[in-house]
Structures are given as structure tokens and as C-alpha cells.
N, CA, C and O of each residue as an XYZ file, in Angstrom:
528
protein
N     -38.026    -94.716     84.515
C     -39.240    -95.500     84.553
C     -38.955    -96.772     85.346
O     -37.938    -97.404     85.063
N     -39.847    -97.249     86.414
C     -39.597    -98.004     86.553
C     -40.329    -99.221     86.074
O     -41.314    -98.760     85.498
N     -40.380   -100.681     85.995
C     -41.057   -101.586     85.526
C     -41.583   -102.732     86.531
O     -40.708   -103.277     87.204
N     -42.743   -103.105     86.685
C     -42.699   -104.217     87.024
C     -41.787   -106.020     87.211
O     -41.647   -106.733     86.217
N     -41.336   -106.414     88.466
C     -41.302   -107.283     87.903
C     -41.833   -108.911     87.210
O     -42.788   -109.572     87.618
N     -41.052   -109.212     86.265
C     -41.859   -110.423     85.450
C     -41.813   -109.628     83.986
O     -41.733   -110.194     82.896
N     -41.873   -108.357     84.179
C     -42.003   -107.660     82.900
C     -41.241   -107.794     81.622
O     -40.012   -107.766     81.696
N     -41.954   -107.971     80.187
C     -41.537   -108.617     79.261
C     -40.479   -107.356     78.747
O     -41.055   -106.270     78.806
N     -39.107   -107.263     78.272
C     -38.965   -106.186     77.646
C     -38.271   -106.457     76.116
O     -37.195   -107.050     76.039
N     -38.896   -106.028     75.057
C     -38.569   -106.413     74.007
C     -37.709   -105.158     73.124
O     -38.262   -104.081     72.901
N     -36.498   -105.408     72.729
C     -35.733   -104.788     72.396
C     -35.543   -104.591     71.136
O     -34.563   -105.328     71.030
N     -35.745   -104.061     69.786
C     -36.322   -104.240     68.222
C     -35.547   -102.818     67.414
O     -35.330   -101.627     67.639
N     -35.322   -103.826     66.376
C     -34.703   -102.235     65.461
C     -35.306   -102.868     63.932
O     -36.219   -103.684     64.052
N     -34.969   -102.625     62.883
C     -35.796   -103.674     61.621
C     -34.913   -104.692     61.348
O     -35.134   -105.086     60.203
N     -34.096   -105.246     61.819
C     -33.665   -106.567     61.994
C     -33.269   -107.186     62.855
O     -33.162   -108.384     62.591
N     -32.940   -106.840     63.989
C     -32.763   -107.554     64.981
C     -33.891   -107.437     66.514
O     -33.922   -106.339     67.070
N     -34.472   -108.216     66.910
C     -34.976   -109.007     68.108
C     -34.312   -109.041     69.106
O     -33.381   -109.818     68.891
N     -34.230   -108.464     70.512
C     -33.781   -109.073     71.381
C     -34.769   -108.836     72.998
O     -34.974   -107.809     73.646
N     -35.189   -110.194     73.219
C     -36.382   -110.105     74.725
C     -35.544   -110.448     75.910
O     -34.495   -111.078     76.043
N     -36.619   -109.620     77.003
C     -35.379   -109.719     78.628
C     -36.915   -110.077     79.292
O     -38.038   -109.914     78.815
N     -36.544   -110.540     80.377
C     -37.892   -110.615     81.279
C     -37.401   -109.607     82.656
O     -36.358   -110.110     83.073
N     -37.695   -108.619     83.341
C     -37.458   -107.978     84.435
C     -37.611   -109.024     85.496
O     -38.609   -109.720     85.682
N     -36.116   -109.046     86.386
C     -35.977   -109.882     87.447
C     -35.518   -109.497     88.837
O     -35.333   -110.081     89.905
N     -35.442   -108.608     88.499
C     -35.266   -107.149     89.504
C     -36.742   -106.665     90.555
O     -37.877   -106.572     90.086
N     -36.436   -106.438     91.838
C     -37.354   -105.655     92.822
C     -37.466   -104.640     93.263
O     -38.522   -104.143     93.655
N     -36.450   -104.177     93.279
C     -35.424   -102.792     93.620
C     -35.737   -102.215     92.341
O     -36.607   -101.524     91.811
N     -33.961   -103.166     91.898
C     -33.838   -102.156     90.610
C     -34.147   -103.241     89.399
O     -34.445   -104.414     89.620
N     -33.992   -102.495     87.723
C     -34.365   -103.080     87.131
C     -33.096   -104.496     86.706
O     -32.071   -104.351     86.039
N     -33.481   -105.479     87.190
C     -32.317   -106.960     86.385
C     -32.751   -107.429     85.130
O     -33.929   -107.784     85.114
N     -32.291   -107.502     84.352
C     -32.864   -108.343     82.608
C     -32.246   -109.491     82.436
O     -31.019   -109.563     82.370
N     -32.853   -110.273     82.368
C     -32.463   -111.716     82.161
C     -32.948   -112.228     81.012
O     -34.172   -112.363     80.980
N     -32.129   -112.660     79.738
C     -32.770   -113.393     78.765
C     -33.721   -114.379     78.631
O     -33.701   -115.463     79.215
N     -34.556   -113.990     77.856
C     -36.109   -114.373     77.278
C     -35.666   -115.405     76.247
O     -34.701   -115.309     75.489
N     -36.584   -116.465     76.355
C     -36.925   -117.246     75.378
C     -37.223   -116.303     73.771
O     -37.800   -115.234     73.572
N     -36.676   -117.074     73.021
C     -36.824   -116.280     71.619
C     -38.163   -116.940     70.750
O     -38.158   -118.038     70.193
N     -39.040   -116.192     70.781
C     -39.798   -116.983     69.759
C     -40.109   -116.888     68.475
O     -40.112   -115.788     67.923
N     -40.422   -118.060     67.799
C     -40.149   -117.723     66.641
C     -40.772   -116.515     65.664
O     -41.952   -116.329     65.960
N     -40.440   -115.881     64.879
C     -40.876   -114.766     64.210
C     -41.617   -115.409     62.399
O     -41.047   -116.166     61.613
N     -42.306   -115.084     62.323
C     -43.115   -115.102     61.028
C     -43.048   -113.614     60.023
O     -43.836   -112.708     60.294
N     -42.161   -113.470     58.989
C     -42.180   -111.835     58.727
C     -42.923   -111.540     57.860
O     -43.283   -112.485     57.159
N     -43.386   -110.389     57.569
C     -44.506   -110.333     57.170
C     -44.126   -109.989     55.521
O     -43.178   -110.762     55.381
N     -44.251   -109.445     54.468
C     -44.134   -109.713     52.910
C     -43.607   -108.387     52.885
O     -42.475   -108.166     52.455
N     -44.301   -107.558     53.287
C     -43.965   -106.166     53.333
C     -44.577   -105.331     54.882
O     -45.307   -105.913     55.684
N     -44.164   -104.095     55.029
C     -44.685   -103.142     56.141
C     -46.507   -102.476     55.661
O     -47.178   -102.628     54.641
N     -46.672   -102.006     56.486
C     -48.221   -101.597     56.435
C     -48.484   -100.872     54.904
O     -49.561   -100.669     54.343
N     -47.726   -100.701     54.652
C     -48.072   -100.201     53.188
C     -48.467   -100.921     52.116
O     -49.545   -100.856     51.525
N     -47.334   -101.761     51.854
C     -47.637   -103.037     50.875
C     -47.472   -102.616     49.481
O     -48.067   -103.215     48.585
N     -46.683   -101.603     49.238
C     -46.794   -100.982     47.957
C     -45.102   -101.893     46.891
O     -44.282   -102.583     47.497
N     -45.038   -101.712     45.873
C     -44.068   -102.251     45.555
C     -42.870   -100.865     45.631
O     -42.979    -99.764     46.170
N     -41.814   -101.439     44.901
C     -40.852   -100.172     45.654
C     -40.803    -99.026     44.411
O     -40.589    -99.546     43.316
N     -40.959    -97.620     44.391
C     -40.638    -97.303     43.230
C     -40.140    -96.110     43.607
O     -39.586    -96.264     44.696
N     -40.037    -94.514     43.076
C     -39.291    -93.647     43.485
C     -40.355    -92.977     44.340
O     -40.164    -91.811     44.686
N     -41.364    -93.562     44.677
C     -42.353    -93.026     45.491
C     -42.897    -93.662     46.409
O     -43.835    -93.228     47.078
N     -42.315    -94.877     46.559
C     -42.548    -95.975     47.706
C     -41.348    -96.412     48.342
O     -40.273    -96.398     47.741
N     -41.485    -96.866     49.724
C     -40.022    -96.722     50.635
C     -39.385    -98.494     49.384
O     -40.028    -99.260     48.667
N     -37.981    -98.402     49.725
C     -37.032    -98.907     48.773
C     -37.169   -100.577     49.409
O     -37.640   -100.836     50.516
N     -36.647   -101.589     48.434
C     -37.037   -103.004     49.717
C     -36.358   -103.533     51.046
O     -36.748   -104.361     51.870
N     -35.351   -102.863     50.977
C     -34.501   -102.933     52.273
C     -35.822   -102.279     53.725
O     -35.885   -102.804     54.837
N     -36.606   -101.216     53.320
C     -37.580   -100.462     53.908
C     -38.280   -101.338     54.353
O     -38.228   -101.805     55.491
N     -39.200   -101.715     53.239
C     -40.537   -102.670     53.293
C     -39.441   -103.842     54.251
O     -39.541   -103.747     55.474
N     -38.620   -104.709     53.792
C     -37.743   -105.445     54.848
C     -38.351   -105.233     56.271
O     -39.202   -105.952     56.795
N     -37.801   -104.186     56.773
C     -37.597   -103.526     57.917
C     -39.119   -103.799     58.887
O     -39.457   -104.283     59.967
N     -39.795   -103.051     57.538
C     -41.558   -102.535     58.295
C     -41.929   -104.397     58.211
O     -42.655   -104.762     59.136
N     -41.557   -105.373     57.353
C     -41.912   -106.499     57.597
C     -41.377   -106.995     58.874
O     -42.231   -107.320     59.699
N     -40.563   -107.080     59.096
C     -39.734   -107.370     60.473
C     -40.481   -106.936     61.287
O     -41.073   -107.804     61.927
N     -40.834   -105.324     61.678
C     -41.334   -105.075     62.448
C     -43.121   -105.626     63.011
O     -43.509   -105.863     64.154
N     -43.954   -105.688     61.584
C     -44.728   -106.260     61.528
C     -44.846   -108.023     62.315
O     -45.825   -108.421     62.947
N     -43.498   -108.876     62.027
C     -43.776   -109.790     62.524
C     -43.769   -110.159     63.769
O     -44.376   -111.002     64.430
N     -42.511   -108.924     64.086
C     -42.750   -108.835     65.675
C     -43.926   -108.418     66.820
O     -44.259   -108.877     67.913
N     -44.348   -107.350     66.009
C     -46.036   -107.207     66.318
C     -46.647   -108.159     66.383
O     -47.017   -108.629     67.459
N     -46.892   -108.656     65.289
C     -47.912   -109.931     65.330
C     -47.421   -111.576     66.488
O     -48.202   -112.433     66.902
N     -45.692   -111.478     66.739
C     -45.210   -112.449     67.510
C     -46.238   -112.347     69.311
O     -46.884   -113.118     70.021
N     -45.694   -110.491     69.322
C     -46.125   -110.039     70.901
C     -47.299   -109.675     70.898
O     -47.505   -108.895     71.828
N     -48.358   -109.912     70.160
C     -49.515   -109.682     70.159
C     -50.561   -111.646     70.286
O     -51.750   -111.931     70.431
N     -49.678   -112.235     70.178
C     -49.853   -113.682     70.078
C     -49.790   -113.519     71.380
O     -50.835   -113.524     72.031
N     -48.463   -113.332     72.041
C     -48.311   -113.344     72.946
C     -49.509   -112.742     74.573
O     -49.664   -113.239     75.689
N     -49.960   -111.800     74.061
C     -50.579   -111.092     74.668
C     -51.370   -111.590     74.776
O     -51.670   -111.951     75.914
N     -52.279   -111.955     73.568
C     -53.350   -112.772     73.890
C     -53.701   -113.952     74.676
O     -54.725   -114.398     75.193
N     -52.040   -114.415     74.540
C     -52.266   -115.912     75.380
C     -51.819   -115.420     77.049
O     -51.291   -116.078     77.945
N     -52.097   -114.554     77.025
C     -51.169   -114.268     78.693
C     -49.861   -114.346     79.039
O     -49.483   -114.211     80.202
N     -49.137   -114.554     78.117
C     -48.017   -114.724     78.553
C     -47.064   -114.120     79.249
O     -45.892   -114.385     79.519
N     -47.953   -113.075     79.536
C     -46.687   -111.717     79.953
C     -47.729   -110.536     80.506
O     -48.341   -109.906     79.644
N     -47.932   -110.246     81.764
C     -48.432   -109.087     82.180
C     -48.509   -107.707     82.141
O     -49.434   -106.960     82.460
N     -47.244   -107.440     81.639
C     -46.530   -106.229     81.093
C     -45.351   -106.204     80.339
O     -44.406   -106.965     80.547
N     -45.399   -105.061     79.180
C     -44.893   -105.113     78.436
C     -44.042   -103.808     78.411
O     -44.638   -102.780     78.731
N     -42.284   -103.684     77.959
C     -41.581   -102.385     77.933
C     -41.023   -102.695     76.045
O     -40.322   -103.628     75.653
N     -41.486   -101.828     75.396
C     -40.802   -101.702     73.921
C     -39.909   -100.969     73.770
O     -40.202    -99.815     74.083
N     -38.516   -101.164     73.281
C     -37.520   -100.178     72.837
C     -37.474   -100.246     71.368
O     -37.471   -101.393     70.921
N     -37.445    -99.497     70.701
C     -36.978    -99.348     69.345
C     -36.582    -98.203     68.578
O     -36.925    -97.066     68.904
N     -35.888    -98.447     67.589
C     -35.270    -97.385     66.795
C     -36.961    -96.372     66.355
O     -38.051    -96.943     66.386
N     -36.853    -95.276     66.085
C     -37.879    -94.476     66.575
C     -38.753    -94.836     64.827
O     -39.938    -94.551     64.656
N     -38.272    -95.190     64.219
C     -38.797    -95.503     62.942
C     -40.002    -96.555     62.964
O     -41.208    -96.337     62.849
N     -39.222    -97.928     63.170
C     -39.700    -99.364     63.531
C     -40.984    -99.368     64.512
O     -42.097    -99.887     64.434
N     -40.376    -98.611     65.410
C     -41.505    -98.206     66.853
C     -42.984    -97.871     66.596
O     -44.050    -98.219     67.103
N     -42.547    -96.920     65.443
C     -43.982    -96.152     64.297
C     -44.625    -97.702     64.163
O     -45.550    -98.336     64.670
N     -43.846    -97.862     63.433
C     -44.252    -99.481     62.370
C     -44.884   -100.208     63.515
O     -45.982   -100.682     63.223
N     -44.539   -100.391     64.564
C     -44.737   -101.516     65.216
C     -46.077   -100.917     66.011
O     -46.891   -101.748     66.415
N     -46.235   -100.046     66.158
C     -47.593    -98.957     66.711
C     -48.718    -99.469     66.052
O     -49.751    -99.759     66.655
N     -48.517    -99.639     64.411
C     -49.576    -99.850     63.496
C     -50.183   -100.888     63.719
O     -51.356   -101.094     63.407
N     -49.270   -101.831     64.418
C     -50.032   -103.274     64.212
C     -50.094   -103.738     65.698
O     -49.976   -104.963     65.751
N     -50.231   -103.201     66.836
C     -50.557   -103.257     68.179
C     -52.223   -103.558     68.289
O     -53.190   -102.882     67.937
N     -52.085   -105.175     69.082
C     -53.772   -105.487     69.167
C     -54.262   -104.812     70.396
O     -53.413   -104.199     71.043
N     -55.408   -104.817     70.801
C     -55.745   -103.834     71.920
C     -55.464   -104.569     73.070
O     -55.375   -103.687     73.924
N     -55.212   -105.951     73.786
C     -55.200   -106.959     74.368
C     -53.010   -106.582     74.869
O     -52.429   -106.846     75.922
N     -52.504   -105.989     73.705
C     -51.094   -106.038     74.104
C     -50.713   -104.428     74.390
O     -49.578   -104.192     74.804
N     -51.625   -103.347     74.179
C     -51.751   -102.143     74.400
C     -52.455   -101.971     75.852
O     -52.352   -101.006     76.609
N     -53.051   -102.932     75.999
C     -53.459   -103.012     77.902
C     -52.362   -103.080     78.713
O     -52.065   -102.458     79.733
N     -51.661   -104.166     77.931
C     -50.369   -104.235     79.052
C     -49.173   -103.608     78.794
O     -48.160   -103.732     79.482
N     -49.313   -102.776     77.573
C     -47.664   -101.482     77.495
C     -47.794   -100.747     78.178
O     -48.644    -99.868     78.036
N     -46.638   -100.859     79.640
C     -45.992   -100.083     80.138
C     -45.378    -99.096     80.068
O     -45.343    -98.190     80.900
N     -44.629    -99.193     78.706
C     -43.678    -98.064     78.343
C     -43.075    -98.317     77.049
O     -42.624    -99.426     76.763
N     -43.057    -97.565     76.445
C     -42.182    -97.441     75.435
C     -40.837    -96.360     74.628
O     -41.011    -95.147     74.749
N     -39.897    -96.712     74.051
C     -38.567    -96.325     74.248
C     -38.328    -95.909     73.053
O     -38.468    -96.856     72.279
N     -37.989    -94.811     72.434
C     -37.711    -94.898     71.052
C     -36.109    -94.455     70.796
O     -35.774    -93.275     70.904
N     -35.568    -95.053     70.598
C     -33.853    -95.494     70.835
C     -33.442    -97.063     70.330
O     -33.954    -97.957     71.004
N     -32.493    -97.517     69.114
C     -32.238    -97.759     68.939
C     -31.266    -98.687     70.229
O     -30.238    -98.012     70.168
N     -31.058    -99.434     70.978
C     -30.346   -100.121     71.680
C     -30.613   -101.732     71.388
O     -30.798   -102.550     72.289
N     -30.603   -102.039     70.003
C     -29.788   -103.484     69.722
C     -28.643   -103.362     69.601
O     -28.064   -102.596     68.831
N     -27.930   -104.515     70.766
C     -27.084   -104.952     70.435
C     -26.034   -104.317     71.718
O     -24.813   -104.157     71.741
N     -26.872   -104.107     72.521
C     -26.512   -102.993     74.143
C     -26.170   -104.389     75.059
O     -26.505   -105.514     74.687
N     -25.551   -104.149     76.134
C     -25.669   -105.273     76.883
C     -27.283   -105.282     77.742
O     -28.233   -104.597     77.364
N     -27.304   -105.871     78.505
C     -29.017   -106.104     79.308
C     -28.352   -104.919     80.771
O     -29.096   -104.119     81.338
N     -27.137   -105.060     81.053
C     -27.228   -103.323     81.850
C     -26.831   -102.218     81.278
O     -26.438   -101.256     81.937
N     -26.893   -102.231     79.873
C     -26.921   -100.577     78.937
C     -28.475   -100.368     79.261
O     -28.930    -99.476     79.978
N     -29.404   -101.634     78.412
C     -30.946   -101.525     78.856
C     -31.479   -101.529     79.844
O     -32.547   -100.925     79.747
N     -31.282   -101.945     80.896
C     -31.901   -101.336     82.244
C     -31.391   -100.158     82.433
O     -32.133    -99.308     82.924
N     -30.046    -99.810     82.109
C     -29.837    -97.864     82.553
C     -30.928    -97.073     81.864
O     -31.525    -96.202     82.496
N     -31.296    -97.402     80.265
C     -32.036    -96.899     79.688
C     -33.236    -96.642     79.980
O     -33.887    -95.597     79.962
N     -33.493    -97.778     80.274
C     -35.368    -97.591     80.801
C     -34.967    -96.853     82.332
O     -35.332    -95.765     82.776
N     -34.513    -97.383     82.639
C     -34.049    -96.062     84.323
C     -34.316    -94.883     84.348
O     -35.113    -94.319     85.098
N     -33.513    -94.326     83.332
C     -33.612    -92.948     82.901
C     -34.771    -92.158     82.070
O     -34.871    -90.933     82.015
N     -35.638    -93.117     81.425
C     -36.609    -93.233     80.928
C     -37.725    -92.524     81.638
O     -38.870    -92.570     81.189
């Protein structure tokens, strides 16, 4: 795949965050993004408490995380901040983070990745989306 550049690419698993901006013309370059701050949410789209029939709180954790990141890049979206958007995430979180996509930040997804790569260097993630 290739990406625009300027393009936001946000890198997410249920706890860790990591944003690149595409700086690349050719090929894809990732250059670290400003981090902004995250607000997490109480629980994931469910909201249920934990029991042998509801995901465990480490879970809800996770889907909160993911939730806040939604709601971070959806701020984002709205304010323009970013023309296009590339999501990677562990294929779980990705779900999660689907749920809470405003229509304003779904205009500008480019692509999305379902692969776990926190914690990759920024040229593990450009091979990735490459191959993508």
C-alpha cells in the first residue's frame, strides 16, 4: 500500500500508542508524531462489569484504551489535523477501535492493518504497510 505523504499513521495494540507522520515521496519515511494526550475511557463498548460471561478487566482495560484512542483521532479529524489516516493494530483492538470511528475520520482512512506491530522500529512499519 502505498500512503500519502503528510499521512498520519497510528500504531495501537490495548496499551500502547505509537503515531508517525509519512515523510516519504517515493517511498514510505515515518517520522515521529507528536503524542497527544489520551483520555481512557471506563470500559470498551460493552460496559458490562466483568463476570464469567463478560470479557475479564484487563479486557475492558484494553477496549478502554482503544476507545480513547478513537475518541483522541476522531478529535483529531474533526479539527483537520491530518488528511489521511493509516491504522495498525492488533486485530482485536482494531475491532474495538472500528466501533467508535466518527464518519469525519472514516473519510480520511486510507488503510488499515491488523497486526500487532507495537514496539517495531518506524522501518519494520513502513515495510509493513509496503507490503500491505
Amino acid at each position: 500500500m502505498m500512503i500519502p505523504t503528510g499521512a498520519l499513521v497510528a500504531v495501537v495494540d490495548g496499551e500502547k500508542l505509537a503515531m508517525f507522520h509519512n515523510t516519504g515521496h517515493e517511498t514510505i519515511v515515518l517520522a515521529p508524531a507528536p503524542m497527544p494526550k489520551l483520555e481512557h475511557a471506563i470500559s470498551g463498548s460493552g460496559g458490562h462489569q466483568s463476570s464469567s460471561a463478560n470479557p475479564d478487566n484487563d479486557t475492558q482495560a484494553e477496549d478502554g484504551f482503544a476507545g480513547g484512542v478513537a475518541a483522541m483521532l476522531n478529535r483529531q479529524a474533526l479539527a483537520g489535523q491530518f488528511e489521511a489516516l493509516v491504522v495498525i493494530a492488533a486485530p482485536r483492538t482494531l475491532g474495538e477501535l472500528r466501533k467508535h470511528w466518527h464518519k469525519a475520520l472514516q473519510a480520511k482512512l486510507v488503510g488499515e492493518i491488523a497486526k500487532d506491530l507495537t514496539g517495531r522500529t518506524p522501518d519494520q512499519i513502513a515495510a509493513a504497510i509496503s507490503h500491505a
